[in-house]
C-alpha positions as CSV (number, residue, x, y, z in Angstrom):
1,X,0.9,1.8,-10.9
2,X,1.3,0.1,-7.5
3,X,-1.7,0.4,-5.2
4,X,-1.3,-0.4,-1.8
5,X,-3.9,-2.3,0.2
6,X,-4.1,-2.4,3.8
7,X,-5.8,-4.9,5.8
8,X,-7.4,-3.3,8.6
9,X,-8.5,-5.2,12.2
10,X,-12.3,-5.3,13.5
11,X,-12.7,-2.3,15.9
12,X,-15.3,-2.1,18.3
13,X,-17.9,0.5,16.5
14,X,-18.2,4.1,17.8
15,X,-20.6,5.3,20.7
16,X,-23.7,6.8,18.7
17,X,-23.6,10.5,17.2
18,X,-25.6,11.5,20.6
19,X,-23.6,11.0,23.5
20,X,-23.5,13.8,25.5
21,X,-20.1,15.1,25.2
22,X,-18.0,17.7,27.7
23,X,-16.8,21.3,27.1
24,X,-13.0,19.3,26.5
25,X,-14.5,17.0,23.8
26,X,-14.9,13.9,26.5
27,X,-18.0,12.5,28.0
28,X,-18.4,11.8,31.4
29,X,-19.3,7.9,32.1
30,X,-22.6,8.6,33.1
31,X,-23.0,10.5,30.1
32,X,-23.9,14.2,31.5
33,X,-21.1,16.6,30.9
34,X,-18.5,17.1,33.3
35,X,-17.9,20.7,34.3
36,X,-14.5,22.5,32.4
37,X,-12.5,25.8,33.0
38,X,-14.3,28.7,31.3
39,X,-11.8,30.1,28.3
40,X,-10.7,33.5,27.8
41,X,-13.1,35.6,26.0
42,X,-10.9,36.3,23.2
43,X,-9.5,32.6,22.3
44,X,-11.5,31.2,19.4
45,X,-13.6,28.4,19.7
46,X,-12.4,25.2,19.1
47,X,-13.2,23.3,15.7
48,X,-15.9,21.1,16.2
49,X,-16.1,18.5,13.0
50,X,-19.2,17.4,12.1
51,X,-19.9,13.5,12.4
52,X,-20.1,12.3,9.1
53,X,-23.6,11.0,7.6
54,X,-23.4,7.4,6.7
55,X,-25.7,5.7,4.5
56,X,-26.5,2.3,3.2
57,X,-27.1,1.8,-0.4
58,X,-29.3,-1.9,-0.1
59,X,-29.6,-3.3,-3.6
60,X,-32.5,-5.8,-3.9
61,X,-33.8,-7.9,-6.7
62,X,-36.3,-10.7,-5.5
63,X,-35.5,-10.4,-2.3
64,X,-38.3,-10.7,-0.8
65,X,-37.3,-13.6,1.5
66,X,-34.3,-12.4,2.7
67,X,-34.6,-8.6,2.4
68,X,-36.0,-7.9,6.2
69,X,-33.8,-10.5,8.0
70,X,-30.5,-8.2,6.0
71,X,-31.7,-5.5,8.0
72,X,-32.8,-6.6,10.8
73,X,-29.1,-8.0,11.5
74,X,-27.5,-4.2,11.0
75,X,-26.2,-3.9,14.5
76,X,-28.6,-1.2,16.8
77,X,-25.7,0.7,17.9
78,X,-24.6,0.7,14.1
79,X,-28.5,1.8,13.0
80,X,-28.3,4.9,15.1
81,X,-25.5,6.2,13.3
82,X,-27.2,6.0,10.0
83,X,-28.3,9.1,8.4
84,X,-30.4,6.9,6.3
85,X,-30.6,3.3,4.5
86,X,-31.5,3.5,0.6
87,X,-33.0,0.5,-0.3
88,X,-33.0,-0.1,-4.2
89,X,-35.3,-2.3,-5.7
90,X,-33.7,-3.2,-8.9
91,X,-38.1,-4.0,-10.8
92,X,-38.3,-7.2,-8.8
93,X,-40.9,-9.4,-9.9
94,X,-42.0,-10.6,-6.2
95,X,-43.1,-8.7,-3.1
96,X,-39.4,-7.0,-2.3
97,X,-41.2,-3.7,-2.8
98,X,-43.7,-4.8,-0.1
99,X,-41.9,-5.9,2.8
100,X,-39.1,-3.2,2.2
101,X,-42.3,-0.7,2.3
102,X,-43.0,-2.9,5.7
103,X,-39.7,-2.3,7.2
104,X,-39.6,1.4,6.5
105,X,-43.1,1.7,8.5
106,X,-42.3,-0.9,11.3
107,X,-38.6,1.6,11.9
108,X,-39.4,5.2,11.8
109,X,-36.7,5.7,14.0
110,X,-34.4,5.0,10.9
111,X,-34.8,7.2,7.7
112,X,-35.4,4.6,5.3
113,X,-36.1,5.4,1.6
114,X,-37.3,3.3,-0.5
115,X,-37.2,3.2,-4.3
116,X,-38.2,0.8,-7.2
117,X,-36.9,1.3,-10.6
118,X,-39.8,0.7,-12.8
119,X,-37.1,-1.4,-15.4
120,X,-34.8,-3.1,-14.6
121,X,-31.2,-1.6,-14.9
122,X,-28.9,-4.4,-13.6
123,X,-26.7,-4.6,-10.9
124,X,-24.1,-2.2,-11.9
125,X,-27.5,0.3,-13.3
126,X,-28.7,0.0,-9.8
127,X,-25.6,1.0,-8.1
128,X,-25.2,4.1,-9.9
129,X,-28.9,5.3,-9.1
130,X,-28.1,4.8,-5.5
131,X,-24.7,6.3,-5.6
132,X,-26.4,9.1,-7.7
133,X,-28.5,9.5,-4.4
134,X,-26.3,9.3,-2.0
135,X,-24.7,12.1,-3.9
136,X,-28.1,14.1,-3.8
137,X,-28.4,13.5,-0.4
138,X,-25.5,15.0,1.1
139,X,-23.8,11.5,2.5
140,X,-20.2,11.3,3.5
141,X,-19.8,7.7,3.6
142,X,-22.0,5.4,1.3
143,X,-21.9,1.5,2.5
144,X,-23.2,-1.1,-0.3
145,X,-25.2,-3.9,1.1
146,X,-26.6,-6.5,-1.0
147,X,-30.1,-7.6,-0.2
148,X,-30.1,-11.3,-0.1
149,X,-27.7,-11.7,2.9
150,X,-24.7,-13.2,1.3
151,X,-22.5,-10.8,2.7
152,X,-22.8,-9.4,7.0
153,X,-24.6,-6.4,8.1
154,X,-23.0,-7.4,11.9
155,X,-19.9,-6.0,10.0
156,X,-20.7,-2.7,9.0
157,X,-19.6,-0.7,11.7
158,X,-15.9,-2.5,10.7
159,X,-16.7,-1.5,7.5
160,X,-16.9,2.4,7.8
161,X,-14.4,2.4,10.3
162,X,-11.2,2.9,8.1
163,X,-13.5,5.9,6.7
164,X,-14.2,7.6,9.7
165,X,-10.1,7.4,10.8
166,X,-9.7,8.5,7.2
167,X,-7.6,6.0,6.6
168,X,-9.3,4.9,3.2
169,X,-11.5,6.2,0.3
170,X,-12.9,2.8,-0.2
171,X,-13.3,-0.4,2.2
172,X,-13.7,-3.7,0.3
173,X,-14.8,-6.9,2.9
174,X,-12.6,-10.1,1.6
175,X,-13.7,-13.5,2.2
176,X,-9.9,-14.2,1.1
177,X,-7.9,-12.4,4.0
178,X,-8.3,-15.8,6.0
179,X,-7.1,-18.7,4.8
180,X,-9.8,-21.0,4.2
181,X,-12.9,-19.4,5.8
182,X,-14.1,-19.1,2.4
183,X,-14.6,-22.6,2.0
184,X,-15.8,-23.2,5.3
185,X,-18.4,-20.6,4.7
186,X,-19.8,-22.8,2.1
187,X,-18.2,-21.1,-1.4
188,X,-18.6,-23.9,-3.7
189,X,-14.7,-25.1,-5.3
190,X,-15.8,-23.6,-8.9
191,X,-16.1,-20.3,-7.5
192,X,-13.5,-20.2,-5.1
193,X,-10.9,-21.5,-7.9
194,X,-12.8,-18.5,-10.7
195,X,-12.1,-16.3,-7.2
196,X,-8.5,-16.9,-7.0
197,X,-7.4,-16.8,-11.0
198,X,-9.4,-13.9,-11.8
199,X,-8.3,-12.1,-8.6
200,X,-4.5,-13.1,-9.8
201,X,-4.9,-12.0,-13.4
202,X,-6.7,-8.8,-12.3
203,X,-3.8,-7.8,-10.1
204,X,-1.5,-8.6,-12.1
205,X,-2.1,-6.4,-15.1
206,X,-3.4,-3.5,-12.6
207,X,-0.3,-3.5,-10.5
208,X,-2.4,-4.1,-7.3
209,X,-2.4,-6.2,-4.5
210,X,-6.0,-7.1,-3.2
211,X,-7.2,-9.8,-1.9
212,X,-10.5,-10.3,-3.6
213,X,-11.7,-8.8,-6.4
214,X,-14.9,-10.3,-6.6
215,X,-16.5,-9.0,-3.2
216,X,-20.2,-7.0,-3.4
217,X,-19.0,-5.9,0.1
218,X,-18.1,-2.2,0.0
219,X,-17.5,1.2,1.6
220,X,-17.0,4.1,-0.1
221,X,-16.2,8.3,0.1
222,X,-18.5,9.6,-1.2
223,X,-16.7,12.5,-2.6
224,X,-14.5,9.9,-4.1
225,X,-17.3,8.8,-6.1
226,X,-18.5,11.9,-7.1
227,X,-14.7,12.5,-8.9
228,X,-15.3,9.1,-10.8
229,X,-16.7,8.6,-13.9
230,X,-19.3,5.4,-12.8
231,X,-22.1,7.1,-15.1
232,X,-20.0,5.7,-17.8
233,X,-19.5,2.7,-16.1
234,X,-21.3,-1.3,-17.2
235,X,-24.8,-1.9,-15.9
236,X,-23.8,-4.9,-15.4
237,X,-22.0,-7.4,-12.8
238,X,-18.4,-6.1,-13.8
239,X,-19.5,-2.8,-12.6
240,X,-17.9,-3.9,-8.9
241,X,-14.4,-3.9,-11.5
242,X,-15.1,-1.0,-13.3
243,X,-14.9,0.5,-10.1
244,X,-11.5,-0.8,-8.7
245,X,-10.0,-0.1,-12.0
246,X,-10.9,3.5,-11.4
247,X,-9.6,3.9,-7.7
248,X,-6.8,2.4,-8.4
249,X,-6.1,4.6,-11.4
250,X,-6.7,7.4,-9.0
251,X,-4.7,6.8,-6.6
252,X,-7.3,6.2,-4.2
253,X,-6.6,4.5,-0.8
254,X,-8.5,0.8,-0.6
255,X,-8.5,-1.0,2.7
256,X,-9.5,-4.6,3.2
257,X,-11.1,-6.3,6.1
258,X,-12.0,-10.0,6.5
259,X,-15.7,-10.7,6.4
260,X,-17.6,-14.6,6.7
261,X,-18.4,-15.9,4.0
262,X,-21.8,-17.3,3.5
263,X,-23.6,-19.3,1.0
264,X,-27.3,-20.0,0.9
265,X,-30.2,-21.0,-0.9
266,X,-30.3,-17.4,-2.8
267,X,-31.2,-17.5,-6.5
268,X,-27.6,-16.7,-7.9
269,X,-28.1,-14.4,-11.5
270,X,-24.6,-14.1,-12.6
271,X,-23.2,-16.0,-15.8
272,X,-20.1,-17.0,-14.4
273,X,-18.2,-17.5,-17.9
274,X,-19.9,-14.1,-19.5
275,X,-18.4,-12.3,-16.0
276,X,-15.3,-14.1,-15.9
277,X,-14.6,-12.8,-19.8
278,X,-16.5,-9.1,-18.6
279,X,-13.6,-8.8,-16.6
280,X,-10.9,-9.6,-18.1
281,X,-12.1,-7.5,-20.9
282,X,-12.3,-4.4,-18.4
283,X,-9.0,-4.9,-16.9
284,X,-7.6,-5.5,-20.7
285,X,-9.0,-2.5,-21.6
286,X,-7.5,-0.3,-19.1
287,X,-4.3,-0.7,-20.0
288,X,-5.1,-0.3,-23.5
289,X,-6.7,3.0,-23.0
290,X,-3.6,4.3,-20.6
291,X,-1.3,2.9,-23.3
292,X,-3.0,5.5,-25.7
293,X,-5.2,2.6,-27.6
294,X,-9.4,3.2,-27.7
295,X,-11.5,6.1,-25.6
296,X,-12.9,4.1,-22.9
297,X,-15.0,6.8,-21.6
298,X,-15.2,4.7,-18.1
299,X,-11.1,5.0,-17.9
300,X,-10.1,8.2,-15.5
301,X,-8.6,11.3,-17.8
302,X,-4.8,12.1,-17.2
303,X,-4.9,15.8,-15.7
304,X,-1.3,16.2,-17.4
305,X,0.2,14.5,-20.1
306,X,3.1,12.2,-19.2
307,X,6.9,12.5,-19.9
308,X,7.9,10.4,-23.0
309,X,11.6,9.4,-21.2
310,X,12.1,6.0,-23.4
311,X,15.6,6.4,-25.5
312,X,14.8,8.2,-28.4
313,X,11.5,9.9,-27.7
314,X,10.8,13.1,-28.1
315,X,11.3,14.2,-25.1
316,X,14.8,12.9,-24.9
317,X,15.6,14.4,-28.1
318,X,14.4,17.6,-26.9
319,X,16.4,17.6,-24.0
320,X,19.1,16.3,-25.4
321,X,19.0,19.7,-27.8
322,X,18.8,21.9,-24.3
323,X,22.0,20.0,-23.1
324,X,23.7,21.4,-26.1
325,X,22.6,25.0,-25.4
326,X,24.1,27.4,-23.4
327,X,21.9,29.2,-20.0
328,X,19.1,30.6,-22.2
329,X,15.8,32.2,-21.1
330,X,13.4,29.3,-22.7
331,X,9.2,29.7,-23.2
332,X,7.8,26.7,-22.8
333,X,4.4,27.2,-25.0
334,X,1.9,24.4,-23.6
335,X,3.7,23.4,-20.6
336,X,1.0,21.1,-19.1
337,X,2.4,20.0,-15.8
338,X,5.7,21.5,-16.1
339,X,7.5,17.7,-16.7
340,X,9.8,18.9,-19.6
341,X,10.3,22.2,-18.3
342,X,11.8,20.9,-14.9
343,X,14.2,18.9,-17.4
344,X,14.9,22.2,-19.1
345,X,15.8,23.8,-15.9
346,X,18.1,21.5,-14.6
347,X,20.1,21.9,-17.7
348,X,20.9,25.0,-16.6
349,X,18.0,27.4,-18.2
350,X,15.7,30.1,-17.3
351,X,12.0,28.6,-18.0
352,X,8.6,30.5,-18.5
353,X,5.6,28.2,-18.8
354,X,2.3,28.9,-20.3
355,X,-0.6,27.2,-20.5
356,X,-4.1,27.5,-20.6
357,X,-5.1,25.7,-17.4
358,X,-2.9,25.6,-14.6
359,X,-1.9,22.0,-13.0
360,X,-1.2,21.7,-9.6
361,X,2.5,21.9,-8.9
362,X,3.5,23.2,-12.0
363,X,4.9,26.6,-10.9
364,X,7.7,24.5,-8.6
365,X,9.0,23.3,-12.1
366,X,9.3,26.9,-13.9
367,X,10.8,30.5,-13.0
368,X,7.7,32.0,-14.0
369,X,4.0,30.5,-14.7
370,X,1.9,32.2,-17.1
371,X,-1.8,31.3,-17.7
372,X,-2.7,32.0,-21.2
373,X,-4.7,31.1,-23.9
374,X,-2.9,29.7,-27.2
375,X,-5.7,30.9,-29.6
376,X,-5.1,34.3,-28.4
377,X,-1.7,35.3,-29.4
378,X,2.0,35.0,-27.4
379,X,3.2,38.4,-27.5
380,X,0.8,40.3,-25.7
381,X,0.8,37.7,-22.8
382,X,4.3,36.7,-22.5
383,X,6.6,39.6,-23.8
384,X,9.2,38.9,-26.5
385,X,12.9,38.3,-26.0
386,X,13.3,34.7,-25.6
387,X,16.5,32.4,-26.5
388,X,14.4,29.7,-27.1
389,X,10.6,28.9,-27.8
390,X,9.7,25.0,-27.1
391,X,6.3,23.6,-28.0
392,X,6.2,20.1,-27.2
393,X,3.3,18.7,-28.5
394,X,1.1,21.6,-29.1
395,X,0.4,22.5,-32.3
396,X,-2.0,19.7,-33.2
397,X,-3.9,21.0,-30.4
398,X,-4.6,24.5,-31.7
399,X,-7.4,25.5,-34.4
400,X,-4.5,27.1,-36.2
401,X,-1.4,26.3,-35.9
402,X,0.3,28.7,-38.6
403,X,-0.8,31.4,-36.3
404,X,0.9,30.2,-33.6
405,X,4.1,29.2,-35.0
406,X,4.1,32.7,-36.5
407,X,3.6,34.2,-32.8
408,X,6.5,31.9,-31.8
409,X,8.4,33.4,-34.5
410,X,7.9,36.9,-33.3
411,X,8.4,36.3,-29.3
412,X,11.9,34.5,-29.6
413,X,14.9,36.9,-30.1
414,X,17.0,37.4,-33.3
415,X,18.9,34.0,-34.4
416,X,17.3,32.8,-31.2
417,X,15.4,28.8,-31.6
418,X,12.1,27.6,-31.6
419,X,12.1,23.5,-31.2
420,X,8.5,21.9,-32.0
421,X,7.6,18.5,-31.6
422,X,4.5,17.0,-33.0
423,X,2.9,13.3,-34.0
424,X,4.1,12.0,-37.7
425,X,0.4,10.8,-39.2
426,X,2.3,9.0,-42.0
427,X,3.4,6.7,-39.2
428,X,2.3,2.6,-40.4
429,X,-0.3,3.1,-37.1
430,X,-2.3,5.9,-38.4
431,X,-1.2,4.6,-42.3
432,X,-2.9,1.1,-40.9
433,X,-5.9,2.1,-39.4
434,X,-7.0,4.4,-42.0
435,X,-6.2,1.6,-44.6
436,X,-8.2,-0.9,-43.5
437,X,-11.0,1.4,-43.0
438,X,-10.8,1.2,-39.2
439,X,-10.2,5.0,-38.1
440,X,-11.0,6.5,-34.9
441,X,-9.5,8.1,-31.9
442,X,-7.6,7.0,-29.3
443,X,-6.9,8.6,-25.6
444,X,-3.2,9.4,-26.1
445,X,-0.7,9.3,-29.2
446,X,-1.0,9.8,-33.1
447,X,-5.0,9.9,-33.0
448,X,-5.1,11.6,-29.7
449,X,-9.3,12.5,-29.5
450,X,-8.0,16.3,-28.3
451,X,-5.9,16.4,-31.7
452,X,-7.3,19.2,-34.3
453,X,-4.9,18.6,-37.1
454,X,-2.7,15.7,-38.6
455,X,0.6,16.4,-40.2
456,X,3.1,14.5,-42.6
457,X,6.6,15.8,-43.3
458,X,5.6,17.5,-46.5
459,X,2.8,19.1,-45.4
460,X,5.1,20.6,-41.8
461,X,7.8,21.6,-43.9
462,X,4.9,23.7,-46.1
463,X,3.5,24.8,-42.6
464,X,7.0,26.1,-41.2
465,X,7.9,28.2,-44.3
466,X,4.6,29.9,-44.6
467,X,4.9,30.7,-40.4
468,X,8.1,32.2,-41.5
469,X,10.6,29.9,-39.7
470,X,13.3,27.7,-41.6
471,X,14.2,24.5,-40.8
472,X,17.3,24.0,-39.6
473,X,17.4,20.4,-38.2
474,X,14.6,17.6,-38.4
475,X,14.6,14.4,-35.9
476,X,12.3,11.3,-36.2
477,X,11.6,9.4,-32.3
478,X,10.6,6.1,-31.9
479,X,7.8,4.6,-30.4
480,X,7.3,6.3,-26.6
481,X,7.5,2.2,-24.7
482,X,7.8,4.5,-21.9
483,X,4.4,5.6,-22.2
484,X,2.7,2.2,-23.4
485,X,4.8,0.5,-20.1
486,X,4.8,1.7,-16.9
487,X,6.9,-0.4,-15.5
488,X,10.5,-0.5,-16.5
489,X,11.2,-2.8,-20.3
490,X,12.4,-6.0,-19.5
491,X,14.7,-7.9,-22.0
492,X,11.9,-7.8,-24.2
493,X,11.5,-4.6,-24.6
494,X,14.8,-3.7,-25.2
495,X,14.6,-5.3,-28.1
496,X,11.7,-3.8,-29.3
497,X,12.6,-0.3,-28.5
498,X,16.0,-0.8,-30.1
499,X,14.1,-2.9,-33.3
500,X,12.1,0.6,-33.4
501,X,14.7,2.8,-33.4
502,X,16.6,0.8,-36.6
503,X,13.3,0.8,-38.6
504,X,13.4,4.9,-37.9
505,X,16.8,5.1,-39.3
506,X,15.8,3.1,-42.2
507,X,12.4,4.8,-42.8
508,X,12.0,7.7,-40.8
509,X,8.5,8.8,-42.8
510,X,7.1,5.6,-41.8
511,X,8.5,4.5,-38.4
512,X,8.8,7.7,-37.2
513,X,6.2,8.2,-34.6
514,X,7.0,12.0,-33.4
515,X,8.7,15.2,-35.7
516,X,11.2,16.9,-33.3
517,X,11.9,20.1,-35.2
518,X,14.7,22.9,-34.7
519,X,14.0,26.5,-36.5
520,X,15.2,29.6,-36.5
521,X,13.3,32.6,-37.6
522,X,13.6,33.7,-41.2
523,X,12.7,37.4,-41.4
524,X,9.4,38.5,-40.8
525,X,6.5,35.7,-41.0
526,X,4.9,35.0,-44.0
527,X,1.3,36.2,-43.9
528,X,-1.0,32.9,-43.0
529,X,-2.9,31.4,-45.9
530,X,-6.1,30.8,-46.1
């Protein structure tokens, strides 16, 4: 996934949420309202949108030196546009509670609110208290501001400016947009080196382009966080990563701006080597997890499952069956997105989908979209009559699957098909894990966490006769690399795919990662067993 970054220039910050404004939407320059042609009766009233609350999420820990000067340099013309400043003392063993308590009181005409967590829940714990709030407390725009003064409250008003242009979901200040200020700004050469490799290795497996990685400098939507998963997120200082991982996974907009840099005598609490291996780890892990590999509950869900379109997936092999076919009227049982179905239809072929949740776009991709529930039977809800029944990766989904291939059965037409594919749990992956004691689920693939039942080619073939369908042709895929790589195989890869496909041919049972199965029905269904 390519995310694009855009480096945005310092803007002069907005006039405050109270300037008188004019009838037209302009304020005079002396600030009174300058008169306007009265409007028709009958024309509506123009949309006026509300001025989005801003709010600044100060995380503290022994800050007590440095906590009321960080303020204090917020820009006044900034301050007035806050809805409030949340300032988060992570249990700090000095007086931070104090003088943030003393700042509060010495500015009532800022909201301030001031919390301290009675344990201390580290830096990434902290953040997601205060996001949590922001949440509660109906913000738009949530700024995070670190309370010992390493990074410039003069720049906020830069900060949320890409925000309020809605030209970002997130704003990230980079003390690498300009070349050298970093150094200048007093970044010692270990960290400014750690900076630029781990900033290189991060983009690098996440298909981005930033800057910085490392920066504690952010702006975010609000309602951007409030679609992530950060409860599941580190309490620690890869948090910040945790975070990128997940807009980027999203699709989310991330703007940079140059900030200064500064270096003082603040107490630094990061382990540079435990971070520096934190993450790596994280960025590791994501593409693990997408690849189908672990359940890393922090890694955004899918809303669809992807098209397998490597040579010789299941997917291709289904398609491939549709090229044979001539125009057919095709159910497409479990259509998710509509992917395969859109395939189907440019073969040439008349495509219902059904699913049980609809996903946006999907009824662009079929003739008809119908939104059912699998567990409750086919015929009542789509009708019977059908050429061809397709279930791509469904019935290891359902509580029980006999049923539904039975259903199948009775919707397609006499001598019409139904084509299944499903995961092969005799394949050496599963066979592996399961020897050497180390089951468990994965996100995607063979031991999918959403998968209810397992099968092996004995135990399908048993499950097809009793559903009363015979087999009339049985494929094996290969490994989807399509899916594991997003990016298109290289040389190496090639290889691989085309090393997989020969091991298929030469032990299907084993190497065969999918079924792909053509039927026909065989008289009236056998009556499910228990």
């Amino acid at each position: 996934m390519s995310q694009s970054v855009t480096p945005a220039a310092p803007t002069t910050p907005a006039a405050p949420a109270d300037t008188p404004a004019s009838p037209s939407g302009t304020a005079s320059p002396s600030g009174t309202a300058s008169p306007a042609a009265a409007e028709p009766a009958d024309r509506p009233a123009p949309t006026v949108k509300p001025t989005p609350r801003i709010g600044v999420l100060v995380v503290a820990y022994n800050a007590e030196t440095t906590l009321a000067e960080t303020l204090d340099r917020i820009p006044e013309d900034v301050r007035a546009r806050l809805a409030e400043i949340m300032i988060f003392d992570d249990a700090s063993k000095d007086a931070t509670l104090d003088v943030a308590r003393k700042w509060r009181d010495s500015h009532p005409e800022t909201k301030t609110v001031v919390v301290k967590h009675l344990d201390n829940l580290g830096y990434g714990g902290n953040q997601k208290a205060g996001y949590a709030a922001a949440i509660e407390h109906g913000l738009d725009i949530v700024v995070l501001l670190h309370g010992d003064g390493q990074y410039a409250p003069e720049c906020l008003g830069e900060m949320v400016q890409p925000l309020l242009d809605d030209e970002a979901d997130a704003v990230f200040g980079s003390r690498m947009m300009r070349k050298g200020a970093a150094r200048e700004g007093g970044m010692p050469l270990y960290k400014y080196v750690g900076n630029r490799i781990l900033t290189t290795a991060e983009n690098k497996l996440l298909g981005s382009d930033l800057t910085e990685f490392h920066s504690g400098y952010r702006a975010y939507r609000v309602s951007v966080l409030k679609d992530l998963p950060i409860q599941q997120n580190t309490n620690d200082f890869d948090f910040d990563t945790q975070i990128i991982v997940q807009l980027v996974a999203t699709g989310a907009r991330i703007v940079e701006i140059p900030i200064p840099t500064y270096y003082g005598d603040e107490i630094c609490y990061v382990n540079g080597v435990k971070y520096a291996r934190d993450v790596i780890k994280d960025v590791v892990s994501y593409r693990l997890t997408k690849a189908g590999f672990g359940t890393n509950s922090w890694v955004p869900t899918d809303a669809e499952y992807g098209l397998k379109e490597s040579e010789g997936s299941s997917h291709k092999i289904i398609t491939a069956m549709f090229g044979e076919l001539p125009p057919s009227r095709v159910l497409d049982v479990g259509c998710s997105g509509g992917q395969l179905s859109k395939l189907i239809t440019e073969a040439g072929h008349k495509v219902t989908g059904l699913d049980v949740v609809e996903i946006p776009g999907v009824r662009d991709t079929v003739a008809e979209f119908v939104l059912a529930d699998l567990e409750k039977g086919l015929v009542d809800q789509v009708g019977t009559g059908y050429d061809v029944v397709v279930a791509a990766d469904v019935i290891e989904h359902v509580s029980d699957p006999q049923q539904l291939l039975s259903e199948m059965a009775q919707v397609v037409r006499p001598g019409g098909e139904v084509i299944i594919s499903t995961p092969n749990f005799g394949h050496w992956y599963s066979r592996g894990r399961v020897a050497l004691g180390l089951f468990d689920y994965d996100r995607r693939g063979i031991l999918d966490a959403t998968h209810l039942r397992f099968f092996m080619r004995r135990g399908l073939r048993r499950l097809f006769d009793r559903a009363g369908l015979k087999l009339v042709e049985l494929n094996y895929s290969g490994l989807p690399f399509s899916v594991v790589s997003e990016a298109k195989p290289g040389p190496v890869g090639r290889v691989a795919s085309a090393i997989d496909r020969g091991l298929v041919r030469l032990r299907p049972t084993l190497f065969g990662y999918q079924f792909v199965a053509r039927l026909t029905p065989a008289g009236r269904p056998a009556k499910p067993q228990d």
